[in-house]
N, C-alpha and C positions, 0 to 999 in steps of 0.2 A: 735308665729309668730313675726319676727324683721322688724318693720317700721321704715325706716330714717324720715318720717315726724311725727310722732308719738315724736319720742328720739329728733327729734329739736322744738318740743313743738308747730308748725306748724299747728296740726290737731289733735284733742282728740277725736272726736268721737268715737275711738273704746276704751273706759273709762276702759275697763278691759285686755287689749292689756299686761299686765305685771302680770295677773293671771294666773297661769296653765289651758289649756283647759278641763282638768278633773275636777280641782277644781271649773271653770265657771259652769261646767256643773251639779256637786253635787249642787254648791250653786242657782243655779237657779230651779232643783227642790225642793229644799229644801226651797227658796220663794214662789213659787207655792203654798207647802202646807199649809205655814205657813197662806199665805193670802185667802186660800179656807179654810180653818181653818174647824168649825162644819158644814160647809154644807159639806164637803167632806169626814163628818164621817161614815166611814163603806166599802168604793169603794177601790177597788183595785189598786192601783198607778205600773204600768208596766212602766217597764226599761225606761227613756229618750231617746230620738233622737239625738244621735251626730251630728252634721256638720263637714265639712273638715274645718280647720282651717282658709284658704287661698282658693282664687280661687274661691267661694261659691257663690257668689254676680253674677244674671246675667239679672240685670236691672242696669242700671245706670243711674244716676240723675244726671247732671254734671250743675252746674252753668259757667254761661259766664260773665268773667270780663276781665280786660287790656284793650284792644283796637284793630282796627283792624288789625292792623301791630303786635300786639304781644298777641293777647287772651291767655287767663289762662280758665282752662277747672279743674271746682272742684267745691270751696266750698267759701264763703264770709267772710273776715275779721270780727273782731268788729266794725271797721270804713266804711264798705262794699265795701274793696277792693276785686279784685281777688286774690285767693291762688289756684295755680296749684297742681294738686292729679294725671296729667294722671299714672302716677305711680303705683298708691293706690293698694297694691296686695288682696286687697279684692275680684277685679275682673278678672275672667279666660283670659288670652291670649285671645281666639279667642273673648273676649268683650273690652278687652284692648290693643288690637293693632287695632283699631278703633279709637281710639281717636285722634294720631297724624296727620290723614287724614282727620279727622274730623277739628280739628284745623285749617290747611290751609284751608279747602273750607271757613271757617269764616271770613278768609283773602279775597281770590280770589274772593268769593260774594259779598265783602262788606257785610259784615253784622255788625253793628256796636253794642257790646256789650251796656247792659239795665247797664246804673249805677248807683245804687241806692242812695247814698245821692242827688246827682241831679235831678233824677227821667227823666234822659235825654238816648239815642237811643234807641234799638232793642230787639238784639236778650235776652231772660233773661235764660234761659235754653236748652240743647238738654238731650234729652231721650234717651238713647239707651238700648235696649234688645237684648241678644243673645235668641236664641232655644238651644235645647238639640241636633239639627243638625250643628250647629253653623252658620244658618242664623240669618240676621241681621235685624231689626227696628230703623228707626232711627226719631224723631220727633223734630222739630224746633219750641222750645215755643217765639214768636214774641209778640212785642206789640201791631204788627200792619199787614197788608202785603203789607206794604209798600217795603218789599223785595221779595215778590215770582216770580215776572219775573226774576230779580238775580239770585235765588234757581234754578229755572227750567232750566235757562239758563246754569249754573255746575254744574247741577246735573248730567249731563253724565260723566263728568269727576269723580267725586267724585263714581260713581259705577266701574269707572275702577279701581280706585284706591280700592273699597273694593267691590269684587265680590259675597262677599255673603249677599249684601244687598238685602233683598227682599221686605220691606216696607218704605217708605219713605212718610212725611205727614209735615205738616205748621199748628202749633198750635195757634189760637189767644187770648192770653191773656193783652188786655187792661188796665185793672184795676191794679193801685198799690199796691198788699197787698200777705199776706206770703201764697200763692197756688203757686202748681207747674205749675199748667195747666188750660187755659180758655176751656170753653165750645166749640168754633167754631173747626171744626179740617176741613184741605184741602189736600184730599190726593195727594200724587205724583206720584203714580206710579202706573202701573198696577194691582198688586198685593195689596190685600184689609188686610191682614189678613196672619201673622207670625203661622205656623205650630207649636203647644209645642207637642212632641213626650212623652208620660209616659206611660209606660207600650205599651199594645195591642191599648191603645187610645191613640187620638192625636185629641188634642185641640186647638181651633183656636182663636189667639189673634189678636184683633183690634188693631187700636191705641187709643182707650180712654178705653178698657175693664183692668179692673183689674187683676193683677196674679201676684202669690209669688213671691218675690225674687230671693226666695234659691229654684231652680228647685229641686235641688235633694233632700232636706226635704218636698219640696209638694207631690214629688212622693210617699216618706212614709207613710204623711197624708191622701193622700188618701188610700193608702192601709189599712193604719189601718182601715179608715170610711168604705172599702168593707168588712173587714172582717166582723164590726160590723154588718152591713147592713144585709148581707149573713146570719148570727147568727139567726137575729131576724126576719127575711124571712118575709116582711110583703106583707098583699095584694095592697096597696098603699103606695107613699111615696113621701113628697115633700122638696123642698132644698131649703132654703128662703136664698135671698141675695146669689142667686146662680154663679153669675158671669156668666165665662164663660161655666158654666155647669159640672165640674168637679165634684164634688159630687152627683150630679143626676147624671149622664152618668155611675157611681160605682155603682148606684142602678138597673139600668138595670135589669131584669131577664123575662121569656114565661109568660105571662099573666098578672104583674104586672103594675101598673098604676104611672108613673113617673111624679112629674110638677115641671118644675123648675122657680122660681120668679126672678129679680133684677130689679132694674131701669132704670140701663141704657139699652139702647135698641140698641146700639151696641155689647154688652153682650150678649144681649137673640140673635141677628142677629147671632153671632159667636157658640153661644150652639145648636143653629138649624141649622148651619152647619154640627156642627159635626153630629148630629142626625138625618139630612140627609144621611149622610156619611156611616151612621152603616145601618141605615134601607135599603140600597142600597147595602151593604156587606151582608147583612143577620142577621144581629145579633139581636138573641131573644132578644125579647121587646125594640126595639127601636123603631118600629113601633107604642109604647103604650109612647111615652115621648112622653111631650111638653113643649113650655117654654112661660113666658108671659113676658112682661115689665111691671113689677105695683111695686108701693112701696109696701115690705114687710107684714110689719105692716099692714096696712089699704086691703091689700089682704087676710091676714088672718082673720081680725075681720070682712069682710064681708061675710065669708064665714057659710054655717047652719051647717058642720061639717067638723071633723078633719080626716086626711089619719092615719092608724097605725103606720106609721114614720115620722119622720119631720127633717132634718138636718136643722141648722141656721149657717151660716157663718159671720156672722156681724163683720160692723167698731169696731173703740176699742173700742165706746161708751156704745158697748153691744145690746141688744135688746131692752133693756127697760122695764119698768115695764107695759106699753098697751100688747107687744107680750108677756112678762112672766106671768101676769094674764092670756091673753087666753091660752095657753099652759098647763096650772097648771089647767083649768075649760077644758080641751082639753076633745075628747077620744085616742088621741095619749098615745101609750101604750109606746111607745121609741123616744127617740130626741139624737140626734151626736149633739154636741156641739162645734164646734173649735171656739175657739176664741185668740185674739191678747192682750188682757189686762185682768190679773188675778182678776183687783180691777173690773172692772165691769162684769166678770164671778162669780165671789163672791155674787154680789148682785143680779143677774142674781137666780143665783141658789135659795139664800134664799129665792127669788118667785116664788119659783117652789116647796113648800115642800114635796109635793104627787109624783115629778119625783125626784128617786133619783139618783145620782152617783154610779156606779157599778164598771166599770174601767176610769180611766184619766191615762193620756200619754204626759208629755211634750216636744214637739221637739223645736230642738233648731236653729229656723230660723235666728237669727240675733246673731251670734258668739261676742263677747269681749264686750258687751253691757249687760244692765239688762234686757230687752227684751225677751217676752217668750210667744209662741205659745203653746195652751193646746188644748189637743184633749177631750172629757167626753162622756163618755157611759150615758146614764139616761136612767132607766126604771121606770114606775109607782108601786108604791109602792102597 
């Protein structure tokens, strides 16, 4: 893939941008294994996940710099100027011809960019997400809302201009410090909740709920997690740090007992959509899910026993060694493992030495970078 902002030394982020995509993709499984090292001894390592090279990216994260006569829509200097990316072909058309509309409404509301040596106006970020339909989400991270009558005020304009906006929301992020997004969020629009289409299901994204990136690698992970799931046919099964319910809602089957955990409770809102959704279509055992909002952790160690399956989706931090001890003293006879960081799936696992690895699977979520999503089979030994 050829970036002019890359070759004018502008933008490095994509650090491996001048490696072969085959070669990215050997050498990142071949990190993988190197740093799951003996715990990964004996487990089957099936094919990696390619990504499209271009195009893949269908969140964006766009910092707001310049000013309001001339925003830049990207990423922060060393000095923390604005550096303009709407370019960046990381992201598919139907997510990058949003920006330039996006841009002017920055103008036309006044919105006066957050500039960080100063620590002086507004707006400091917009979010935007496509779907797999090419609707849009679009989120204004403020300091303040000291702009939303502004916002509301063009925001009609602003959906002429991009008609397939279907969520629209006013983030407030106060506090000076390196997070993308404050806790208060104020919706705009009617519409609660971005449709992700994958496969036969279709998951409903908030504006503050979690979801991949790279639509078309989650599609895969999940499939791989149903094939697992299907394999190991258990009579219970729960999905910790479930999100929006993607991994539970794979688990589905007639008489099976599904629960899915996370925190946020915009998440669990959006996974009892969908599972409203199914148990209303018919679909065996959706009537037997539920989802809670509880911290992971602290849901599982008060629990008196464990379901025959367990998927865990956690930050990159891992789980940690409180849910890896109960896990490893479990009677979970199988755990799916996806995780975002091999160094703490590593240490993860070596607390688990009674679950072992059977099959792992790296797909490859974030293209020209060292970054590597691993899927792990573990069954009890």
């Amino acid at each position: 893939m050829q970036c002019d902002y890359f070759d004018a030394g502008v933008c490095r982020s994509c650090a491996l941008l001048e490696t072969p995509y085959s070669r990215q993709l050997a050498d990142k499984d071949d990190a993988v294994r190197r740093t799951l090292g003996a715990t990964a001894e004996g487990a089957r390592w099936l094919s990696p996940v390619a990504s499209p090279e271009a195009g893949f990216r269908t969140k964006a994260k766009m910092v707001v710099g310049g000013t309001v006569e001339a925003p830049t829509l990207g990423i922060l200097d060393a000095e923390g100027a604005g550096v303009d990316l709407q370019g960046c072909g990381l992201y598919p058309e139907s997510l990058a011809s949003a920006f330039a509309p996006l841009a002017e409404f920055v103008t036309r509301a006044s919105l006066e960019p957050y500039d960080l040596p100063t620590r002086r106006g507004e707006l400091k970020n917009i979010l935007v997400t496509v779907s797999p339909d090419d609707e849009l989400m679009v989120r204004f991270v403020m300091r303040s809302t000291e702009s939303l009558a502004r916002i509301r005020k063009h925001l009609p304009w602003l959906r002429e201009q991009l008609p397939r906006l279907a969520v629209a929301s006013l983030n407030v992020l106060p506090e000076h410090k390196a997070v993308v997004e404050g806790e208060r969020e104020i919706l705009l629009t009617e519409r609660e909740s971005l449709p992700m289409r994958l496969d036969a299901l279709t998951l409903h994204l908030r504006p503050q709920s979690f979801f991949q990136t790279n639509t078309g690698v989650a599609r895969e992970l999940y499939r791989q997690a149903r094939e697992w799931i299907a394999a190991a046919d258990p009579a219970d099964a729960w999905d910790l740090y479930c999100g929006v319910g993607g991994f539970a809602l794979q688990a589905l089957a007639p008489g099976r007992e599904v629960l899915g955990v996370e925190v946020s409770e915009q998440a669990i809102a959006s996974a009892s959509l969908t599972r409203d959704e199914l148990v209303e279509a018919g679909v065996p055992g959706a009537d037997r899910a539920r989802f809670l909002a509880d911290d992971a952790t602290a849901f599982a160690l008060a629990q008196a026993r464990a379901p025959e399956l367990v998927v865990v989706n956690p930050p990159r931090r891992g789980i940690g060694p409180e849910l890896a001890a109960w896990l490893e003293r479990s009677e979970a006879r199988t755990v799916v493992y996806s995780s975002c960081h091999p160094g703490s799936l590593a240490r993860d696992l070596a607390a688990m030495p009674s679950l072992r690895p059977v099959e792992i699977r790296v797909m490859d979520m974030f293209p020209h970078t060292t970054h590597a999503e691993t899927a792990v089979l573990l069954q009890r030994a």
